[in-house]
C-alpha positions in Angstrom: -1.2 -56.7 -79.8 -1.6 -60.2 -80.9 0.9 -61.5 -78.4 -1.0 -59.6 -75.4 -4.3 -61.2 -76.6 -2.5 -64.8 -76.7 -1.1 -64.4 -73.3 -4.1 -63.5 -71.6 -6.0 -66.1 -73.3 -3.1 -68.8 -72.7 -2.1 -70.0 -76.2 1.3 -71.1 -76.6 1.8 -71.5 -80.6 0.8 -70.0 -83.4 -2.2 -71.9 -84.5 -4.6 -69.4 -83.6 -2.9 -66.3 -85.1 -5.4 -66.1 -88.5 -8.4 -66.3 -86.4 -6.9 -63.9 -83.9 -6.1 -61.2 -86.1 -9.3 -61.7 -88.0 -10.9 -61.1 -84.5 -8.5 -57.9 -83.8 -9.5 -56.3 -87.4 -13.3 -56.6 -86.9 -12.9 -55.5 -83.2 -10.8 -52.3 -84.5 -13.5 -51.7 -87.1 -16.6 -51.8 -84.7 -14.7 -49.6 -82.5 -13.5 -47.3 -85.4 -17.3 -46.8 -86.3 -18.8 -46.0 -82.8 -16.4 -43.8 -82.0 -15.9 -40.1 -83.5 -11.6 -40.2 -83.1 -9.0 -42.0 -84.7 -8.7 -45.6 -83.3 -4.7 -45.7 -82.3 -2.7 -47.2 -79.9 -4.3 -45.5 -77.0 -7.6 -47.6 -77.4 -5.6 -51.0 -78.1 -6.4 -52.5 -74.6 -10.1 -51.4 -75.4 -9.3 -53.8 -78.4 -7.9 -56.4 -76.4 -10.4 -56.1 -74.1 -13.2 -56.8 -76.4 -11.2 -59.5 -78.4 -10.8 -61.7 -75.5 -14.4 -61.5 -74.7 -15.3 -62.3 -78.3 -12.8 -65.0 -78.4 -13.6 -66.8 -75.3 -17.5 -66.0 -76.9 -16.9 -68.4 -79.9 -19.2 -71.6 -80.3 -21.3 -69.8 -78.0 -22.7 -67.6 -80.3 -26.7 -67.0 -79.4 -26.5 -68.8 -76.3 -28.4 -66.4 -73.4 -27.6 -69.2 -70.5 -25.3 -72.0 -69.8 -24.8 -73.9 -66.3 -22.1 -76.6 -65.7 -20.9 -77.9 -62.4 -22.3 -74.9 -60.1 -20.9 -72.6 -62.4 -23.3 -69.9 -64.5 -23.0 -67.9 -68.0 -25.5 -65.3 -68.7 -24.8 -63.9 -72.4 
């Protein structure tokens, strides 16, 4: 899973594995407690799916807007 989720984000080496996997585990656990099935490899692109967004989320935490160069984010 960790090689899908560095694909689609573009990284190339293996400096971001520890905060990746961190991300995957907390993503698997929020999912594990809003839904009433076992979390298995059936929902991992929910996982991956979610763990890009919360990736591509970091530094931005509590931001509602940003607008840079014509382009809009609305958190």
């Amino acid at each position: 899973m960790i090689e899908t989720l560095k694909i689609l984000l573009g990284i190339k080496d293996n400096s971001r594995d520890a905060l990746l996997s961190i991300i995957i585990e907390q993503v698997r656990s929020h999912l594990q407690a809003k839904v009433e099935v076992p979390v298995d490899e059936s929902l991992d692109w929910i996982i991956v799916e979610v763990s890009v967004a919360r990736y591509n989320r970091i530094a931005s935490e509590g931001m509602t807007s940003m607008s840079a160069d014509g382009v809009s984010n609305s958190y």
